[in-house]
N, C-alpha and C positions, 0 to 999 in steps of 0.2 A: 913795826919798823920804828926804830929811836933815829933823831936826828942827834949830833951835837953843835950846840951853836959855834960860831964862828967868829963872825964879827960884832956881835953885840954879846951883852951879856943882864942877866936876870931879864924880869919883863920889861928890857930896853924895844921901842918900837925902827925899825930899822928905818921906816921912812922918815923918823926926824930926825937921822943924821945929817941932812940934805935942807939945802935953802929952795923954795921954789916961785916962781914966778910965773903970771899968766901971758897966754901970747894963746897965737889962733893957726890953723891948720887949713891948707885949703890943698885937695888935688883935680889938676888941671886936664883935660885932653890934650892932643897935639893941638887942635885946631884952637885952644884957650880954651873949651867951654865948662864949668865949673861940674865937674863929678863930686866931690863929698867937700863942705865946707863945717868945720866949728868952732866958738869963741871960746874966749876966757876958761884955756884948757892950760891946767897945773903942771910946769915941766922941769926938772932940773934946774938951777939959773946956768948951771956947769955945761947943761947939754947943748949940744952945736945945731947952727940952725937950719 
């Protein structure tokens, strides 16, 4: 199976079209209690928070 590129082109890496910045993830219960927390995680600057 052939792909053809698209948005990049020769050995362009597609992840450094993009600026990224760190920032931290945390998800909660209802009742607050922390289920999954992690830091200094690489995200889009573009992505919404």
């Amino acid at each position: 199976m052939r792909f053809e590129k698209i948005f990049t082109k020769g050995n362009d890496n597609p992840y450094s079209m993009f600026e990224y910045e760190l920032r931290s993830s945390e998800l909660r219960n209802a009742d607050g209690t922390t289920v999954f927390q992690m830091d200094n995680i690489e995200v889009p600057v573009h992505c919404p928070n």
